[in-house]
mmCIF file as gemmi writes it, N, C-alpha and C atoms, coordinates in Angstrom:
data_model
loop_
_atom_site.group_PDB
_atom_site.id
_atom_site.type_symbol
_atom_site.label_atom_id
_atom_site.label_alt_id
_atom_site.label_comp_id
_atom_site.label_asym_id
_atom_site.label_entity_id
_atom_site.label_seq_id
_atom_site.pdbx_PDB_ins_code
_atom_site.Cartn_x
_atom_site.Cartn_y
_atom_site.Cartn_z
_atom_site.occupancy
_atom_site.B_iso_or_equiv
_atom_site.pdbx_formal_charge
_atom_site.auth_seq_id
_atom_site.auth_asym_id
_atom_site.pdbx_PDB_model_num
ATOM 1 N N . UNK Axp A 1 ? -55.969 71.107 79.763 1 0 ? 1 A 1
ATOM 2 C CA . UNK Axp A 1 ? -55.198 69.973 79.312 1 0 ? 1 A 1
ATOM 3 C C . UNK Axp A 1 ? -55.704 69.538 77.942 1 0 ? 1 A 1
ATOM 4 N N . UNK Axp A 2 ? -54.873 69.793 77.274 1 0 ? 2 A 1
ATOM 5 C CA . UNK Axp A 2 ? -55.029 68.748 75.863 1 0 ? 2 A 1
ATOM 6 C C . UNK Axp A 2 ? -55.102 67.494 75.401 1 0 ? 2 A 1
ATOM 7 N N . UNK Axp A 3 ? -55.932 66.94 74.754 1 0 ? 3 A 1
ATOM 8 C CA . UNK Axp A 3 ? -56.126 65.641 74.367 1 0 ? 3 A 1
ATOM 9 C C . UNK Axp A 3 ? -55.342 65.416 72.698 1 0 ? 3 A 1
ATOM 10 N N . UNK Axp A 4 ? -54.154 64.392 72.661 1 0 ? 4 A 1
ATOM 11 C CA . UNK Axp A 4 ? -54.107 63.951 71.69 1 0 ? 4 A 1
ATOM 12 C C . UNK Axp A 4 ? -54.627 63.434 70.81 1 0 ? 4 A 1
ATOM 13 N N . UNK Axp A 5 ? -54.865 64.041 69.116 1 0 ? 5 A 1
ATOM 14 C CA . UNK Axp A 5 ? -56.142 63.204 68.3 1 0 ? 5 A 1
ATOM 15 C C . UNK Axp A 5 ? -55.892 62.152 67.958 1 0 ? 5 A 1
ATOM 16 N N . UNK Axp A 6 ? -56.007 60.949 68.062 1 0 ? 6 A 1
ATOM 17 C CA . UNK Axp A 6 ? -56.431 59.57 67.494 1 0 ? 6 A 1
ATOM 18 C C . UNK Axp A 6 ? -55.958 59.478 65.779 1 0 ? 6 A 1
ATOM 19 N N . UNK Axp A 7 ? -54.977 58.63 65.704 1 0 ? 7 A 1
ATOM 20 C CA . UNK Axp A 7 ? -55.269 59.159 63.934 1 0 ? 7 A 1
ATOM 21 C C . UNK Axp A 7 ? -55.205 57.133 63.798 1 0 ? 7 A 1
ATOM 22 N N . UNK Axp A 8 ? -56.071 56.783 62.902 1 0 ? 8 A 1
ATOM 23 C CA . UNK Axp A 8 ? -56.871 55.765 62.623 1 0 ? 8 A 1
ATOM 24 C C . UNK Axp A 8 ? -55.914 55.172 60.891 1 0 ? 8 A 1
ATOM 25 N N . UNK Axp A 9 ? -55.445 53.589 61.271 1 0 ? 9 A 1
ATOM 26 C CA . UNK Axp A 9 ? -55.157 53 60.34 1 0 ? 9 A 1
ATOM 27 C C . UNK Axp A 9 ? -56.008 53.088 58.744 1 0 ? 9 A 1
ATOM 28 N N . UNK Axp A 10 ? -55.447 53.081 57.511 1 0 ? 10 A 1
ATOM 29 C CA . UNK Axp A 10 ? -56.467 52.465 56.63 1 0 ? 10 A 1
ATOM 30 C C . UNK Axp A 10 ? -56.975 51.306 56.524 1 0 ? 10 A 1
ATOM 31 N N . UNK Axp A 11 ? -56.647 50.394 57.079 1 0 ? 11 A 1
ATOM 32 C CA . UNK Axp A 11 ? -57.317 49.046 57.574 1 0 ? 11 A 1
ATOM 33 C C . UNK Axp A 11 ? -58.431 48.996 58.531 1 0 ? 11 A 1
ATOM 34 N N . UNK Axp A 12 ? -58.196 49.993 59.602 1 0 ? 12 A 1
ATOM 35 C CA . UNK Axp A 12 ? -59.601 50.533 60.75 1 0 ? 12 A 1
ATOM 36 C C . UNK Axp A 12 ? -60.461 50.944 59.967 1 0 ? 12 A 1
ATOM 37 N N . UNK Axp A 13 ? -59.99 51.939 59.382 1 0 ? 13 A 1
ATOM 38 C CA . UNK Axp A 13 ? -60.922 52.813 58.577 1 0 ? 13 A 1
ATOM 39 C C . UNK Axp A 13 ? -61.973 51.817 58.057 1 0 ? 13 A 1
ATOM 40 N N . UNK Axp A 14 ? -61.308 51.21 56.784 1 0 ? 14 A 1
ATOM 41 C CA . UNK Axp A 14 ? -62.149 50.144 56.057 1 0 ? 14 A 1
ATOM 42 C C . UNK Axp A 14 ? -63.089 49.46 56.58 1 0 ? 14 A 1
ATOM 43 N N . UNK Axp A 15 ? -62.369 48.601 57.89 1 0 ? 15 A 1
ATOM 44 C CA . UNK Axp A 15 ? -62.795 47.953 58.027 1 0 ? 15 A 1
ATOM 45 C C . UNK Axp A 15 ? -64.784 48.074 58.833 1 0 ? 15 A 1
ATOM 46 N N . UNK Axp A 16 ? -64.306 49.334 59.571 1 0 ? 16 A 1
ATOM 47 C CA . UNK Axp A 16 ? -65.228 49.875 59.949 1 0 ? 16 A 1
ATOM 48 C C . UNK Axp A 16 ? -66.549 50.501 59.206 1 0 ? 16 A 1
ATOM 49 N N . UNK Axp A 17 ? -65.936 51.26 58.358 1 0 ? 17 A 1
ATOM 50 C CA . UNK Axp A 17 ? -66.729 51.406 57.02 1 0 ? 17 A 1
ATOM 51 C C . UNK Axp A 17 ? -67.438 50.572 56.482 1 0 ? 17 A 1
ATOM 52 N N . UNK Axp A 18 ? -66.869 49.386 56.334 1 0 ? 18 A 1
ATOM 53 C CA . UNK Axp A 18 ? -67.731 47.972 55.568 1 0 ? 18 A 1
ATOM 54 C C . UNK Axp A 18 ? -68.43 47.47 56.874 1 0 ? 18 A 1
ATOM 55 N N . UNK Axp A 19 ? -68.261 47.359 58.095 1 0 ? 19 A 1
ATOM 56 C CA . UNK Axp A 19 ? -69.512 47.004 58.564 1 0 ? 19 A 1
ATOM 57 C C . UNK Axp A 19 ? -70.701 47.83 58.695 1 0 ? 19 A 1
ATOM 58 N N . UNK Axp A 20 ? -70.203 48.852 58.459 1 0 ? 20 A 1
ATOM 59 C CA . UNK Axp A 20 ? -71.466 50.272 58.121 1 0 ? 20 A 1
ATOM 60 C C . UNK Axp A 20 ? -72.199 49.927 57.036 1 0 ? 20 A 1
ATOM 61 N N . UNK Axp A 21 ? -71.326 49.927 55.973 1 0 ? 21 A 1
ATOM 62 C CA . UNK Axp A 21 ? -71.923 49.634 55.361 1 0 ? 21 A 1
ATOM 63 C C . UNK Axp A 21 ? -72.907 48.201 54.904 1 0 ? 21 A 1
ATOM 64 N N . UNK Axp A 22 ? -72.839 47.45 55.756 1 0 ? 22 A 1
ATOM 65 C CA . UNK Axp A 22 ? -73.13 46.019 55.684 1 0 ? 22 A 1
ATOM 66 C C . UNK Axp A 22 ? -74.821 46.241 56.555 1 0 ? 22 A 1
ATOM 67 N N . UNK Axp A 23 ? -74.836 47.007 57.307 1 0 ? 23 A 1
ATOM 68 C CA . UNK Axp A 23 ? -75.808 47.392 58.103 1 0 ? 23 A 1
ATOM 69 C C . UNK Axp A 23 ? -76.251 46.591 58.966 1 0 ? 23 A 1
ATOM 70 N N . UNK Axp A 24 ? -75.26 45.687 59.351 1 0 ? 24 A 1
ATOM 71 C CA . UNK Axp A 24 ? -76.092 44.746 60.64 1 0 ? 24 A 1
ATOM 72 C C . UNK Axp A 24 ? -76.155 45.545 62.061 1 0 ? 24 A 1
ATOM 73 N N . UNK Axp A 25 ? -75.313 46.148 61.97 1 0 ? 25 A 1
ATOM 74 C CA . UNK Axp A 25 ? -75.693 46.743 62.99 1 0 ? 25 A 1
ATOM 75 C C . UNK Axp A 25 ? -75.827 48.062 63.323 1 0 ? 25 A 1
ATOM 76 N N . UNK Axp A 26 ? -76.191 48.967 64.363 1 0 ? 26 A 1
ATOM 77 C CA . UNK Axp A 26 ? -76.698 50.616 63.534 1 0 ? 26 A 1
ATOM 78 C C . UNK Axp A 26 ? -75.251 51.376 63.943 1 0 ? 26 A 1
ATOM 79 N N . UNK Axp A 27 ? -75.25 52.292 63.895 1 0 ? 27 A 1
ATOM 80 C CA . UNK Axp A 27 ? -73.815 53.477 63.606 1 0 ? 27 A 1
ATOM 81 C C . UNK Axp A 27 ? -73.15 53.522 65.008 1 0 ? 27 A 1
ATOM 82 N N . UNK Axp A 28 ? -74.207 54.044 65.843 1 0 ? 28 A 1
ATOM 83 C CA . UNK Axp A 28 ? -73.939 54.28 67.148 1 0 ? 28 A 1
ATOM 84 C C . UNK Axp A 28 ? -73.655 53.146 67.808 1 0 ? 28 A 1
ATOM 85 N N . UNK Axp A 29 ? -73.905 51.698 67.537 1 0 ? 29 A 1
ATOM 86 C CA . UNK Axp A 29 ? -73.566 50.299 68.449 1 0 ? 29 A 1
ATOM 87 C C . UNK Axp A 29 ? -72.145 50.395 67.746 1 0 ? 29 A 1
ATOM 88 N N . UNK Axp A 30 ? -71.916 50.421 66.29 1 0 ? 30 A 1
ATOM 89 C CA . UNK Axp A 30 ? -70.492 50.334 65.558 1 0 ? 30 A 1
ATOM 90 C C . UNK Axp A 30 ? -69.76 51.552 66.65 1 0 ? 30 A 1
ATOM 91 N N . UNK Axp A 31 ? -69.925 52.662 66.678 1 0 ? 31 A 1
ATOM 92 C CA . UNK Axp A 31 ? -69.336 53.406 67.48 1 0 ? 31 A 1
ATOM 93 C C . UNK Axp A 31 ? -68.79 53.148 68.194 1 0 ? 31 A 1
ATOM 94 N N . UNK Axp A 32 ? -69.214 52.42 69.18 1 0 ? 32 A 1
ATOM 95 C CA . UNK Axp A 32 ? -69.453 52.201 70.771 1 0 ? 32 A 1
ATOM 96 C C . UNK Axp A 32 ? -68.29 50.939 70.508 1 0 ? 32 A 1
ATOM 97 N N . UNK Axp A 33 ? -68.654 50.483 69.809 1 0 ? 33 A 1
ATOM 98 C CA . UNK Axp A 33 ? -68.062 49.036 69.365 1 0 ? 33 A 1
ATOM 99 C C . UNK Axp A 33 ? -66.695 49.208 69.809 1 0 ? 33 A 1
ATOM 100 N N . UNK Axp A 34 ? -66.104 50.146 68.579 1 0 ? 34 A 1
ATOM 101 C CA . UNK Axp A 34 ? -64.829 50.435 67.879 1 0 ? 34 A 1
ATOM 102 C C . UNK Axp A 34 ? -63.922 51.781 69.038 1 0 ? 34 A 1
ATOM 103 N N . UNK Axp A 35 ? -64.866 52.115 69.532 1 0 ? 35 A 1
ATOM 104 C CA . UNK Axp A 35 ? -64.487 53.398 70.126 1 0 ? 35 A 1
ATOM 105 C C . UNK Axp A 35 ? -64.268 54.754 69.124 1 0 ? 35 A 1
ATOM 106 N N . UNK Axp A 36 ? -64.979 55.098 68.183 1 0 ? 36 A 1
ATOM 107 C CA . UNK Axp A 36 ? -65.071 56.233 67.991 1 0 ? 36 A 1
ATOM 108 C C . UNK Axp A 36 ? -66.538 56.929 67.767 1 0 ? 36 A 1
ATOM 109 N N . UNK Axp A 37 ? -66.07 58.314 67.442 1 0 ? 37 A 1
ATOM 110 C CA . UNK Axp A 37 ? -67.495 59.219 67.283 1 0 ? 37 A 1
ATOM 111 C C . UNK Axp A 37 ? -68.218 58.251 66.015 1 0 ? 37 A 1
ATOM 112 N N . UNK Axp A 38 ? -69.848 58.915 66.158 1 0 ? 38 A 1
ATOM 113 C CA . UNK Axp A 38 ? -70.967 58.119 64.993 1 0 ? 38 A 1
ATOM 114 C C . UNK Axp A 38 ? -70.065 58.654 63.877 1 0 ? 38 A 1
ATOM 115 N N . UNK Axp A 39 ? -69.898 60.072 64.031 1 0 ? 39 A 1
ATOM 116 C CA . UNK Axp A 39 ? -69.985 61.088 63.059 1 0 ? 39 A 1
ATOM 117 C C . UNK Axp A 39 ? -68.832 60.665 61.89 1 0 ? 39 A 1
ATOM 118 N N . UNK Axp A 40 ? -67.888 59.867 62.684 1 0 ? 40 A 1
ATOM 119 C CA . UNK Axp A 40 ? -66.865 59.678 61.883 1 0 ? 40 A 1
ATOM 120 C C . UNK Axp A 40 ? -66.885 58.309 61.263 1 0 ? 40 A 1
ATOM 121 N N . UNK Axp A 41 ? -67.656 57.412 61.804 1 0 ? 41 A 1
ATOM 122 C CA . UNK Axp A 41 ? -67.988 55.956 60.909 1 0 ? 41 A 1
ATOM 123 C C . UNK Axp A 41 ? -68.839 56.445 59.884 1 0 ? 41 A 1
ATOM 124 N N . UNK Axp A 42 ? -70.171 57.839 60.014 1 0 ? 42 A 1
ATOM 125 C CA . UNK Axp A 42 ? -70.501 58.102 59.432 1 0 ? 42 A 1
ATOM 126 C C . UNK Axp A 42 ? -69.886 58.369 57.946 1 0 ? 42 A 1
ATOM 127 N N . UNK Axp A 43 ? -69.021 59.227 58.144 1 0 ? 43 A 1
ATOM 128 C CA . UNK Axp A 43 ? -68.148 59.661 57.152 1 0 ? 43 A 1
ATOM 129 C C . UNK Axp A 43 ? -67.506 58.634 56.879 1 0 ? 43 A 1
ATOM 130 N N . UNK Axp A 44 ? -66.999 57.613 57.349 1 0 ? 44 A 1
ATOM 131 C CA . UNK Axp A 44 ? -65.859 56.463 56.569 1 0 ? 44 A 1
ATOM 132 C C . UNK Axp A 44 ? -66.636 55.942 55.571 1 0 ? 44 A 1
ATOM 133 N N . UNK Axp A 45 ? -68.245 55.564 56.005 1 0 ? 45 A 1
ATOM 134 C CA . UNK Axp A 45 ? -69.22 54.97 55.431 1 0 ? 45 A 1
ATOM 135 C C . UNK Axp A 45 ? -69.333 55.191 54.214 1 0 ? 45 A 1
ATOM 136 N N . UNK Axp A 46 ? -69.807 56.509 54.304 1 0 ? 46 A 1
ATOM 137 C CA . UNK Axp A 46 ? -69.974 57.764 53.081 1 0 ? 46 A 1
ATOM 138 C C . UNK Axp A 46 ? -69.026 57.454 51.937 1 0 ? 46 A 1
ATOM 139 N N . UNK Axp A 47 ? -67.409 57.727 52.543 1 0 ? 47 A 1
ATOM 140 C CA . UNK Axp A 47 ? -66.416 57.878 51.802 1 0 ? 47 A 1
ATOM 141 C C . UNK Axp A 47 ? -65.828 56.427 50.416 1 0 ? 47 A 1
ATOM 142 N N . UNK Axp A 48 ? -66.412 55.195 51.64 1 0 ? 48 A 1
ATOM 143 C CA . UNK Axp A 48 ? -66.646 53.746 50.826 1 0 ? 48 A 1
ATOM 144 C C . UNK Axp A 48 ? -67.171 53.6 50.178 1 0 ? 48 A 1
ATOM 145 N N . UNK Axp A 49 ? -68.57 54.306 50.235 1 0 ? 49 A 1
ATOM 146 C CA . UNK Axp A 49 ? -69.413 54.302 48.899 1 0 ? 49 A 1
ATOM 147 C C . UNK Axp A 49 ? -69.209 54.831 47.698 1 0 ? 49 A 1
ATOM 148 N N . UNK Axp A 50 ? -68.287 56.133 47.83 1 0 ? 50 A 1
ATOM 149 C CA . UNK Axp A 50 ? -68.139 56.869 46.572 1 0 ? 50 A 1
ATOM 150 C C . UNK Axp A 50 ? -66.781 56.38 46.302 1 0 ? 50 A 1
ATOM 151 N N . UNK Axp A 51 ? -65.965 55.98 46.592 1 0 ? 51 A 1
ATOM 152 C CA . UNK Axp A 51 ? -64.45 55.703 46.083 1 0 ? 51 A 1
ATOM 153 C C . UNK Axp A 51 ? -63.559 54.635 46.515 1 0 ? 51 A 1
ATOM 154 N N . UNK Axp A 52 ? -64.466 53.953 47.715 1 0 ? 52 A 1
ATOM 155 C CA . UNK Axp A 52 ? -64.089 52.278 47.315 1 0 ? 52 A 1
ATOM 156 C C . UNK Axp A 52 ? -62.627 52.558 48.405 1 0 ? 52 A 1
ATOM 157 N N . UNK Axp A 53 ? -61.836 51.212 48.764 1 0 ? 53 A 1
ATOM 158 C CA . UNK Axp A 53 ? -61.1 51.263 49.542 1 0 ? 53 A 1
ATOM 159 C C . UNK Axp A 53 ? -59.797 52.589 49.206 1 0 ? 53 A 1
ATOM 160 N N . UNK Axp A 54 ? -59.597 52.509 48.285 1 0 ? 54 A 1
ATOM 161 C CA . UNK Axp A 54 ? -58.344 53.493 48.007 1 0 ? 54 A 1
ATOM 162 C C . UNK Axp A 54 ? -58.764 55.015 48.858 1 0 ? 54 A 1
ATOM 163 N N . UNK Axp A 55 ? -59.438 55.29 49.213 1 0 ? 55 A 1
ATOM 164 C CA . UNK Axp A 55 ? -59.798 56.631 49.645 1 0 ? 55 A 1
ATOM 165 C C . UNK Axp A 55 ? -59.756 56.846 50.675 1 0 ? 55 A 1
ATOM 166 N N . UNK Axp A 56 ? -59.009 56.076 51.623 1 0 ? 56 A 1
ATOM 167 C CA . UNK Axp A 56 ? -57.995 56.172 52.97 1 0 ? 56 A 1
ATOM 168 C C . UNK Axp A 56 ? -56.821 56.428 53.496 1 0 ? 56 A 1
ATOM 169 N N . UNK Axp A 57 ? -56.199 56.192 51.993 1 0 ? 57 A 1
ATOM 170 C CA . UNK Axp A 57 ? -54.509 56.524 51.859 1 0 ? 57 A 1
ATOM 171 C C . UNK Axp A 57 ? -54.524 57.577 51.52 1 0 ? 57 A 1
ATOM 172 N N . UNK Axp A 58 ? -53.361 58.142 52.072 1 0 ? 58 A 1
ATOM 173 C CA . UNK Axp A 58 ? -52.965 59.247 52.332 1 0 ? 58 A 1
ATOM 174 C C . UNK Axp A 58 ? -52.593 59.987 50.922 1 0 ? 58 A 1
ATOM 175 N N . UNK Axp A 59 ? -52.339 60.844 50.356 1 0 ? 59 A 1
ATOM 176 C CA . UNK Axp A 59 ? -52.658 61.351 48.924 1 0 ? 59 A 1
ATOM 177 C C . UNK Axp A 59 ? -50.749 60.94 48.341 1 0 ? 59 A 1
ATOM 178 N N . UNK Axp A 60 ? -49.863 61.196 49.382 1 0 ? 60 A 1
ATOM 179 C CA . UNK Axp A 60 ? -48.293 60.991 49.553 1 0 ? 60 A 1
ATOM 180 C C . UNK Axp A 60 ? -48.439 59.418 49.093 1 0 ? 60 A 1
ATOM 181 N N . UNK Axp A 61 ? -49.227 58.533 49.389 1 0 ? 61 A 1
ATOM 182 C CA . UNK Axp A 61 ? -49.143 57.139 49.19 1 0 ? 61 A 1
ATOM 183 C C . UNK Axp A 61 ? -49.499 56.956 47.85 1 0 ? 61 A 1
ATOM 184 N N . UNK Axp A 62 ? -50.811 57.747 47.237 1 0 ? 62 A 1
ATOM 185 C CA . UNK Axp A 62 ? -51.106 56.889 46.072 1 0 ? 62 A 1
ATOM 186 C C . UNK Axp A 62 ? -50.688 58.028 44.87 1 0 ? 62 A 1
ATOM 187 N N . UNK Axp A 63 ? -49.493 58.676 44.924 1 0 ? 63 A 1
ATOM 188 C CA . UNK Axp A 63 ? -48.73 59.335 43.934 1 0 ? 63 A 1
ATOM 189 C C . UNK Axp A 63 ? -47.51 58.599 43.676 1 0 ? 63 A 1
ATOM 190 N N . UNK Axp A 64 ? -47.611 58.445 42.598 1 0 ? 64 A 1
ATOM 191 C CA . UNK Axp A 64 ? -46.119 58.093 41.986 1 0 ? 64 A 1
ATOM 192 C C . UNK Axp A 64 ? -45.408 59.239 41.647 1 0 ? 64 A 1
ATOM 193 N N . UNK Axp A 65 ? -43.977 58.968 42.079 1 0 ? 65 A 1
ATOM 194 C CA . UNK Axp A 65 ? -43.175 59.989 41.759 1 0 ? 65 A 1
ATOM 195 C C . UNK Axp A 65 ? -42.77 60.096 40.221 1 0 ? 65 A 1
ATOM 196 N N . UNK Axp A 66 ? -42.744 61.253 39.882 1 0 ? 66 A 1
ATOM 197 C CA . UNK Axp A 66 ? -42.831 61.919 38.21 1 0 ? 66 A 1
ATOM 198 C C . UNK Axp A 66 ? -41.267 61.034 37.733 1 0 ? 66 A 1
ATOM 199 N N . UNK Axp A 67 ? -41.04 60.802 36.652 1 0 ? 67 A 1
ATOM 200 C CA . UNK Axp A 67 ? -39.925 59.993 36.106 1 0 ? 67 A 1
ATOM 201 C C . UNK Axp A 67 ? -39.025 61.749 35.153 1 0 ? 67 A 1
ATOM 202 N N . UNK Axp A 68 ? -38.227 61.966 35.529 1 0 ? 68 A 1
ATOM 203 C CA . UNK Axp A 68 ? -37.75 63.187 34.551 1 0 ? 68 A 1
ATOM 204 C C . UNK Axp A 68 ? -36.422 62.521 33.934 1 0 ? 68 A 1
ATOM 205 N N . UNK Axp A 69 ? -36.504 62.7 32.606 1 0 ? 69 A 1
ATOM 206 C CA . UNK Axp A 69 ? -35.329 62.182 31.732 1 0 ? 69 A 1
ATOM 207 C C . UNK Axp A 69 ? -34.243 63.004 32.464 1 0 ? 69 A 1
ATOM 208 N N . UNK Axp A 70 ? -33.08 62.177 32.584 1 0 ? 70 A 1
ATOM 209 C CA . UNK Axp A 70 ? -31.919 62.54 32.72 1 0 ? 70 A 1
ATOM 210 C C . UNK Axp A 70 ? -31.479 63.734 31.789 1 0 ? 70 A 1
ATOM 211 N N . UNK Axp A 71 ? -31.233 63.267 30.622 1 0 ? 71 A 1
ATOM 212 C CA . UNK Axp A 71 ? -31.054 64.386 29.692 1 0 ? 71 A 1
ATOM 213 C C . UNK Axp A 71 ? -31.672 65.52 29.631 1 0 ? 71 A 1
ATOM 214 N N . UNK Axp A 72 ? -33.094 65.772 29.87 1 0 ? 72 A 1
ATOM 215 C CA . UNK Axp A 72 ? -33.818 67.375 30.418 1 0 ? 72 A 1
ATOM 216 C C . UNK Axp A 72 ? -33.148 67.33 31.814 1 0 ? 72 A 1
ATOM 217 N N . UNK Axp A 73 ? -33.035 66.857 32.883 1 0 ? 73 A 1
ATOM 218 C CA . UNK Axp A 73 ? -32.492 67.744 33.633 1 0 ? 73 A 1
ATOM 219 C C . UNK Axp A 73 ? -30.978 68.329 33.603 1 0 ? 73 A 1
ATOM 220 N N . UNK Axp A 74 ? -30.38 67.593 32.699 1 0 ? 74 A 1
ATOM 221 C CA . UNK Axp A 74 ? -28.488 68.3 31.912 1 0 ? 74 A 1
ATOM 222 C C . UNK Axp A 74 ? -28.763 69.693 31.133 1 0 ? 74 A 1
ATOM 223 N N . UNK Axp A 75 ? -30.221 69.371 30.477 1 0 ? 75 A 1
ATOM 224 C CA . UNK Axp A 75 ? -30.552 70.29 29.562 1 0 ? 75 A 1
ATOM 225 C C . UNK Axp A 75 ? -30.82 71.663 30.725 1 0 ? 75 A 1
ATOM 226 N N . UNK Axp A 76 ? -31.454 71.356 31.582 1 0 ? 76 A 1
ATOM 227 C CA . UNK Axp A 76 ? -31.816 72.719 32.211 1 0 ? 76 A 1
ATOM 228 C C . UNK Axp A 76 ? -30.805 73.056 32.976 1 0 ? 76 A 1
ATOM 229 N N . UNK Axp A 77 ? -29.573 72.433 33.743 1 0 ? 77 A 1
ATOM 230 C CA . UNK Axp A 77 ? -28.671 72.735 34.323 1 0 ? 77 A 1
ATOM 231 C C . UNK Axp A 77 ? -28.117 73.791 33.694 1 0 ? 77 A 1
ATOM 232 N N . UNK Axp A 78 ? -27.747 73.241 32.54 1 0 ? 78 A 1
ATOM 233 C CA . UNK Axp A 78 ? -26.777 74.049 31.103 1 0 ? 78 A 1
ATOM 234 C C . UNK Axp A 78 ? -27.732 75.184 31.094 1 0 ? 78 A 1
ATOM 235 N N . UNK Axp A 79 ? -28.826 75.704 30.614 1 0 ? 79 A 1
ATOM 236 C CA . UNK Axp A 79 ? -29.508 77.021 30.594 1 0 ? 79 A 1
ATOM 237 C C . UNK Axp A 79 ? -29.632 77.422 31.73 1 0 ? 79 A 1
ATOM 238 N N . UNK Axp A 80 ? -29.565 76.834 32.566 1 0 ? 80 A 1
ATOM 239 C CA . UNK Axp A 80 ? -29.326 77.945 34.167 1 0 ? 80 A 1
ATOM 240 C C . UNK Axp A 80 ? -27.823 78.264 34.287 1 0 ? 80 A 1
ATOM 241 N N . UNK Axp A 81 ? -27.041 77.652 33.927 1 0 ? 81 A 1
ATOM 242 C CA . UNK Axp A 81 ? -25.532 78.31 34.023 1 0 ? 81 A 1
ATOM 243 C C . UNK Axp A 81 ? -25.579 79.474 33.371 1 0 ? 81 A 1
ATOM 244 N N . UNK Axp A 82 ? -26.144 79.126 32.259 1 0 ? 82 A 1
ATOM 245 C CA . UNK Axp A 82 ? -25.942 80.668 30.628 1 0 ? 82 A 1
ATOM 246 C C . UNK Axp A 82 ? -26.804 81.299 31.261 1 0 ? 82 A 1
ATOM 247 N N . UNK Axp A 83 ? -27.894 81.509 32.106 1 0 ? 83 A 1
ATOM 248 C CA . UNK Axp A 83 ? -28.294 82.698 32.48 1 0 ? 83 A 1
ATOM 249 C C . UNK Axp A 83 ? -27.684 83.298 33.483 1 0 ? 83 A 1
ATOM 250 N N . UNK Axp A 84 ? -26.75 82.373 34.209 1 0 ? 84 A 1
ATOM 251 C CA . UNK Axp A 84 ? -26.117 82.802 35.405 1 0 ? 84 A 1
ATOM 252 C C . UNK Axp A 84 ? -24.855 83.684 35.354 1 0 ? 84 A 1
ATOM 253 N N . UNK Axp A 85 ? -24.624 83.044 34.173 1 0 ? 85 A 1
ATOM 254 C CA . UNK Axp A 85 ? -23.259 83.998 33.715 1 0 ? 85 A 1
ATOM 255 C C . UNK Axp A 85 ? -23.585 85.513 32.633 1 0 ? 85 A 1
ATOM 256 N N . UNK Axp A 86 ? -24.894 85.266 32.069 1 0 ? 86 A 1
ATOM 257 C CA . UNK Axp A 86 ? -25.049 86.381 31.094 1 0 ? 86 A 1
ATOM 258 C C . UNK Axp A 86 ? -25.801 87.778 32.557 1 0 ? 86 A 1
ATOM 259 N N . UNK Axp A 87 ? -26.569 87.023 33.886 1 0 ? 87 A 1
ATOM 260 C CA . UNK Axp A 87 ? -26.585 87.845 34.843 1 0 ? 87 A 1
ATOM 261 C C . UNK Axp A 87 ? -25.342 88.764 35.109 1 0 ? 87 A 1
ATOM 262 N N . UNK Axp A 88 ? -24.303 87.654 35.726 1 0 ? 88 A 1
ATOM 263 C CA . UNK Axp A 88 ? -23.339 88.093 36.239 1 0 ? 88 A 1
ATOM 264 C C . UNK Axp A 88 ? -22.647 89.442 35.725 1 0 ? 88 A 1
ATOM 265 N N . UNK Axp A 89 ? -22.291 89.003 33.797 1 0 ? 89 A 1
ATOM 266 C CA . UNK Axp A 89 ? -21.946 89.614 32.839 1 0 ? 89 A 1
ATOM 267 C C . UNK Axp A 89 ? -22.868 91.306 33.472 1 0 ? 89 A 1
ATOM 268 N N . UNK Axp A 90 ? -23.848 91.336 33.357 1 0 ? 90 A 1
ATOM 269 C CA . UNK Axp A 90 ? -25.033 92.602 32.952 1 0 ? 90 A 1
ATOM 270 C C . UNK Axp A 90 ? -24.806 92.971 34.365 1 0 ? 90 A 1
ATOM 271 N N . UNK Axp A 91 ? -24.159 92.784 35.902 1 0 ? 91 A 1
ATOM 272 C CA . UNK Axp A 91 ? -24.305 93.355 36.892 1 0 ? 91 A 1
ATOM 273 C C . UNK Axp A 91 ? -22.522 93.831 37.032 1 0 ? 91 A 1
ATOM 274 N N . UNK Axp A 92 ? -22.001 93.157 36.646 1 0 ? 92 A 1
ATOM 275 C CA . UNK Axp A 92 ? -20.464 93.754 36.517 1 0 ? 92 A 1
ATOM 276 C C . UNK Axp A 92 ? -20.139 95.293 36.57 1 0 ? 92 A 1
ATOM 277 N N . UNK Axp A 93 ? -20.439 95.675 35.861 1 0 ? 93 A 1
ATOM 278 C CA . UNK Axp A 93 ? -20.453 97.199 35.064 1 0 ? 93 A 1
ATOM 279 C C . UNK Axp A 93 ? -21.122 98.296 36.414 1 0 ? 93 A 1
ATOM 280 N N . UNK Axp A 94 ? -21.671 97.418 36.743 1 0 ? 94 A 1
ATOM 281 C CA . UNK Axp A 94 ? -22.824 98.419 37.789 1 0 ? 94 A 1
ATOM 282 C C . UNK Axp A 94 ? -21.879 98.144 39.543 1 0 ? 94 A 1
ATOM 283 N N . UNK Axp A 95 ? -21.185 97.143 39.165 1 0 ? 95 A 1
ATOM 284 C CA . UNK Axp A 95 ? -20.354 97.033 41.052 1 0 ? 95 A 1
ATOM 285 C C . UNK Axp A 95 ? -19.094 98.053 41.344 1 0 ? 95 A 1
């Protein structure tokens, strides 16, 4: 039987993390606390220290989507037609 994995808010995360990091109390009581492995407060811990709350969200969250001028994408439409037709043109001969 399989166990479904647990997947943990960025607010848990944090929040958990900062009492790690706060050190009142040790890893394994936080564990026990919260209900998860040391290993993984361990790591939230870790992860707070080097990059601060943002480093919980998901990589889809903290990307902005690219802005493409309207006009380059008319522009590339138009050169994919002219290659589509100078294809077409160069396979004719051969059907």
């Amino acid at each position: 039987m399989t166990k479904k994995r647990r997947q943990y808010s960025t607010q848990f995360k944090f929040r958990v993390a900062l009492e790690a990091a706060k050190e009142s109390k040790t890893i394994s009581e936080l564990a026990s606390e919260y209900e998860v492995h040391p290993t993984l407060v361990r790591n939230w811990k870790k992860q707070l220290l080097g990059s601060g709350a943002g480093v919980f969200e998901s990589s889809s969250q903290r990307r902005e989507p690219a802005a493409v001028p309207e006009a380059e994408l008319y522009e590339q439409i138009g050169r994919l037609k002219m290659e589509l037709e100078w294809l077409k043109e160069k396979v004719e001969p051969f059907s």
